[in-house]
C-alpha positions as CSV (number, residue, x, y, z in Angstrom):
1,X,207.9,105.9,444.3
2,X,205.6,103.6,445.6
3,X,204.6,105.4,448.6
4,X,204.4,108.4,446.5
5,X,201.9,107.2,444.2
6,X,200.0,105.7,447.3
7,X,199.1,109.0,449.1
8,X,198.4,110.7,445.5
9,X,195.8,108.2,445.0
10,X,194.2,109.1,448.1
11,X,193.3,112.2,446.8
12,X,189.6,112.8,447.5
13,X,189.1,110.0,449.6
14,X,188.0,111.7,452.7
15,X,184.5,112.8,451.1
16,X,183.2,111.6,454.7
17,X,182.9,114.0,458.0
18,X,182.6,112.2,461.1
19,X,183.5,112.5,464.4
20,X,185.6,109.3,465.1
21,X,188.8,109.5,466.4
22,X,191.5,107.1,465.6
23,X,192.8,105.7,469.2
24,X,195.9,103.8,469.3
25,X,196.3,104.0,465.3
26,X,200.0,103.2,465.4
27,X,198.5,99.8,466.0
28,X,196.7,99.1,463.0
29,X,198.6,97.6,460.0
30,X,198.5,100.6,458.2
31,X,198.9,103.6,461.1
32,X,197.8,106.9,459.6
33,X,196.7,106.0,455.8
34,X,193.9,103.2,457.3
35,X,192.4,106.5,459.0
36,X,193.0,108.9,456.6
37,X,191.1,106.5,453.6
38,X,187.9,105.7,456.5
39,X,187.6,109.9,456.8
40,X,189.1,110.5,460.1
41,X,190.4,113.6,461.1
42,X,191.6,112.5,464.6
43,X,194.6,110.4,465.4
44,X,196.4,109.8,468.8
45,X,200.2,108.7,468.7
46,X,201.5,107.5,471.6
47,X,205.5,107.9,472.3
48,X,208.1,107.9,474.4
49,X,211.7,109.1,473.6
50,X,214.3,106.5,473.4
51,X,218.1,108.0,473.0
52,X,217.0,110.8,471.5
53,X,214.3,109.3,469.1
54,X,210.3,110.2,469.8
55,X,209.2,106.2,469.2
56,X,205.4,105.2,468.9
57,X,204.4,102.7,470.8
58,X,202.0,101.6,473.9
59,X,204.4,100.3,476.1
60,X,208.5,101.1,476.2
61,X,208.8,97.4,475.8
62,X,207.0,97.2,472.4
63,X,209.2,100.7,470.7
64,X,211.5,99.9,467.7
65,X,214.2,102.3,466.5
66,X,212.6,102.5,462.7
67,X,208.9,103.0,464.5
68,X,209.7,107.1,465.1
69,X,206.7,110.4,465.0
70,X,208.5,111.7,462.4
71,X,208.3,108.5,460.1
72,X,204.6,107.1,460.5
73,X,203.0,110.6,461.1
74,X,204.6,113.8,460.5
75,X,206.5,113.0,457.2
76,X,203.3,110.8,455.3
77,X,201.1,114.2,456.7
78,X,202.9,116.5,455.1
79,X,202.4,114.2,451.5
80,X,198.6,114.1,452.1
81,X,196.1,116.4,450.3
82,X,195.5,118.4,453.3
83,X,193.6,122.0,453.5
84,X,194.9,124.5,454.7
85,X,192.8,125.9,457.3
86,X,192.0,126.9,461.0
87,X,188.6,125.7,461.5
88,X,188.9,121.9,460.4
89,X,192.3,120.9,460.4
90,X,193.9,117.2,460.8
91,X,194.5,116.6,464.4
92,X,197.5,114.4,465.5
93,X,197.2,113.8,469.3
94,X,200.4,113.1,470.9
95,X,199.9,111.1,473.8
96,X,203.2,111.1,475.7
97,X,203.9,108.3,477.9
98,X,206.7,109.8,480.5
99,X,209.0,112.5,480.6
100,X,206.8,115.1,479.0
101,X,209.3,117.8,479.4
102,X,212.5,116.1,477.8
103,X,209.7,115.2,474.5
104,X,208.6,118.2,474.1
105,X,211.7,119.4,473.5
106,X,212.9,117.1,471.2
107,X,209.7,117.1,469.7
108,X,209.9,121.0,469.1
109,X,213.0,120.3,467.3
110,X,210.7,117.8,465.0
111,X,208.0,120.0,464.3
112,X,210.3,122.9,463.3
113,X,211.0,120.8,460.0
114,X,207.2,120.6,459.2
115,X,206.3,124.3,460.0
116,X,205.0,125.0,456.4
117,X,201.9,122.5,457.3
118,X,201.6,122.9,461.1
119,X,198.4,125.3,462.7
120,X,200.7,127.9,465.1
121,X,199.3,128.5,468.5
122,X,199.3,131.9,470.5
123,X,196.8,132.6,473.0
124,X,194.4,135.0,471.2
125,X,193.5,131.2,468.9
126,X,195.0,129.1,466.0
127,X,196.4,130.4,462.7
128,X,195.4,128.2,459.6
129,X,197.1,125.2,458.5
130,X,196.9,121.8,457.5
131,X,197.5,120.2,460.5
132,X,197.0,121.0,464.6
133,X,199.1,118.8,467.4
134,X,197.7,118.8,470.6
135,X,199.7,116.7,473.4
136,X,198.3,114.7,476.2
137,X,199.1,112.0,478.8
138,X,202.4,113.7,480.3
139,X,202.2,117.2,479.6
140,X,204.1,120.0,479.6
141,X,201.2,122.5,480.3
142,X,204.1,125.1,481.6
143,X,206.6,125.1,479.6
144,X,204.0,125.3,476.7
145,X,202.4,128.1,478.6
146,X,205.4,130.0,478.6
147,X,205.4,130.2,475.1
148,X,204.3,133.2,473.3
149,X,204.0,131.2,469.9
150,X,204.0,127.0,469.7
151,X,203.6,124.1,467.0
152,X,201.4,122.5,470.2
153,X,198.0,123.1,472.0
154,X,197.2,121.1,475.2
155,X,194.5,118.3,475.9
156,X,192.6,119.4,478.6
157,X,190.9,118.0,481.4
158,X,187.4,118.7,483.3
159,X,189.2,121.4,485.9
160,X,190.4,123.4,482.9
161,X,186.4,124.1,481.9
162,X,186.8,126.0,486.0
163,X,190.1,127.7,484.7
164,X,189.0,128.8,481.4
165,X,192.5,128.8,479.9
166,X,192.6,130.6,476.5
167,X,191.5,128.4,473.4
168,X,195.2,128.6,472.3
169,X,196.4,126.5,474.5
170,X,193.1,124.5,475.3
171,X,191.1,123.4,472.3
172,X,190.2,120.1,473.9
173,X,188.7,118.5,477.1
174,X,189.2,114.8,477.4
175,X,188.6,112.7,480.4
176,X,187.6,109.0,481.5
177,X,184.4,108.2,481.1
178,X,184.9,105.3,484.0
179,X,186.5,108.2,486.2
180,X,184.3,110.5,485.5
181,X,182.8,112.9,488.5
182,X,179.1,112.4,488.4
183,X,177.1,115.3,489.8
184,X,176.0,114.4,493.9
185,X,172.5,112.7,493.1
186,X,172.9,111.5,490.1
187,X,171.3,108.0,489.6
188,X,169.5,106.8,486.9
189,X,170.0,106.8,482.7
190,X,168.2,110.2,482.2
191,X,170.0,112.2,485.0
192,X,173.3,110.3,483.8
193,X,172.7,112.1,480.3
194,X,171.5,115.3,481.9
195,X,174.7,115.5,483.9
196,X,176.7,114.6,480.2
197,X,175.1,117.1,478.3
198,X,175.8,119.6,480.9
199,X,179.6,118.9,480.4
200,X,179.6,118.9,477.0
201,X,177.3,122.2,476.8
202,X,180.0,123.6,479.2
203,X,183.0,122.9,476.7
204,X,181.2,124.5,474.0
205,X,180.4,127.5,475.8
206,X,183.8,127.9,475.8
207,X,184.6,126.7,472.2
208,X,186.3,123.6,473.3
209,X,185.9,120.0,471.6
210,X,185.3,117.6,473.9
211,X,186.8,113.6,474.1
212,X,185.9,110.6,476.3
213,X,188.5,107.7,476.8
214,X,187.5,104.6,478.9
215,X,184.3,104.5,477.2
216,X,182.4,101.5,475.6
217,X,183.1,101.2,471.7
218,X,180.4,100.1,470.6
219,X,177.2,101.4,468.1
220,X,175.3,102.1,471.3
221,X,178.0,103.9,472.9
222,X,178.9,105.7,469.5
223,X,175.3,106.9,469.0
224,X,175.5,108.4,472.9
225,X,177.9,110.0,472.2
226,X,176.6,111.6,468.9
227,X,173.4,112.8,470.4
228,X,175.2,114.4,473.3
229,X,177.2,116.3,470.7
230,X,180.9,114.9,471.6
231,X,182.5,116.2,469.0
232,X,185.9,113.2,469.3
233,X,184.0,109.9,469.4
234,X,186.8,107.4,470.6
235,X,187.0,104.1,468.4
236,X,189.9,100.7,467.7
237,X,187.6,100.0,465.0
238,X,188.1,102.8,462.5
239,X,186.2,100.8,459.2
240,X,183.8,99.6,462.1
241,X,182.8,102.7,462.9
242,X,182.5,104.5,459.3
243,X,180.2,102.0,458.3
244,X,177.7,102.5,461.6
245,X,178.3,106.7,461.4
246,X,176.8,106.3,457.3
247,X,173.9,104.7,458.7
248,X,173.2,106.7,461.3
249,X,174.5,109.9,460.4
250,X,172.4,113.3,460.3
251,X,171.6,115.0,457.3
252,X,174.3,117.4,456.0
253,X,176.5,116.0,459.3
254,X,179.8,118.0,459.2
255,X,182.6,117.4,462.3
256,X,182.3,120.4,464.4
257,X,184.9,122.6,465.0
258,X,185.2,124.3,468.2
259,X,188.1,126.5,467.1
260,X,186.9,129.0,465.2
């Protein structure tokens, strides 16, 4: 009852757009509704599946048996207030830690419980809905390939902008900003922003959204990021963040949607 009435109050609460995305939220005291209240619309769980269970957690020293996908995201998703749409869903990144094959099939079996709220997948785009999973870390790119209709896109990388997969199954690029492949002659600030922009221009040409990790989190970094138009700005420090973006913000700022 008292979960109940919690996500009815938040009714109304995301008022704000932004582009933050909520990295590691399964550490924060309250995963999922701390985001949800401070307007994001990206969250990354990471998991691993322990006898049979998809468990959030970092490491696979730190999972516990009552910490499962199902119970701290997909279930309190399908209470929230969501819209159902194509262009501007919820996004719930699964980040899976190792054996991306064996997941993905139990995680199928998950999802299949929550289709009335889940975007489906097919590669001519995205059908509306209230919320859109993508998967990352361990992927399993072919077996979701294979599939003429999926709960699942993939996270991209920086080859896949050369392979031009179809939006269906590649919404997103994400890479390491530490590891990323600067351009041969690229030295100073200005050409390091030239070279950016030309990445993120690239991803949009394609209707892609595009996501650093490995990148300062910091107002400096943020507002980098906001000029060069990434549309996932990678933060720990959800309230942090929201504060900096209302400050900063454009006028009429909306998220972007690259899937449209």
């Amino acid at each position: 009852m008292t979960a109940t009435l919690l996500l009815l109050g938040l009714v109304g609460l995301q008022s704000t757009s932004h582009p933050g995305f909520a990295h590691n939220d399964y550490v924060h005291s309250r995963p999922l509704l701390e985001a949800w209240e401070n307007g994001f619309r990206y969250v990354e769980a990471d998991v691993f599946l322990v006898d049979g269970k998809i468990l959030v957690a970092h490491d696979l020293k730190d999972v516990k048996a009552d910490r499962t996908l199902t119970s701290m995201y997909l279930e309190p998703l399908s209470k929230l207030p969501l819209r159902k749409r194509s262009t501007s869903p919820f996004w719930l990144m699964v980040d899976i830690k190792a054996n991306g094959a064996a997941v993905y099939s139990a995680l199928e079996k998950e999802l299949a419980k929550f289709q009335s709220m889940l975007v489906k997948w097919t590669d001519a785009g995205p059908s509306s809905g209230r919320v859109a999973i993508v998967l990352s870390g361990d992927r399993p790119v072919a077996q979701v390939a294979s599939q003429k209709e999926r709960w699942v896109a993939i996270d991209g990388r920086p080859e896949d902008l050369e392979k031009n997969p179809s939006i269906g199954l590649v919404p997103w690029i994400s890479t390491s900003y530490l590891g990323f492949k600067w351009p041969p002659g690229v030295g100073k600030i200005e050409n390091w922003n030239a070279a950016l922009k030309e990445y993120v221009d690239k991803a949009h040409g394609q209707r892609r959204k595009v996501r650093f990790w490995a990148i300062p989190d910091s107002p400096a970094s943020w507002k980098m990021q906001l000029d060069l138009g990434i549309d996932m700005i990678n933060t720990d420090k959800p309230k942090e963040f929201v504060k900096w973006f209302e400050l900063v913000k454009p006028s009429g700022s909306r998220n972007r949607s690259l899937v449209r």
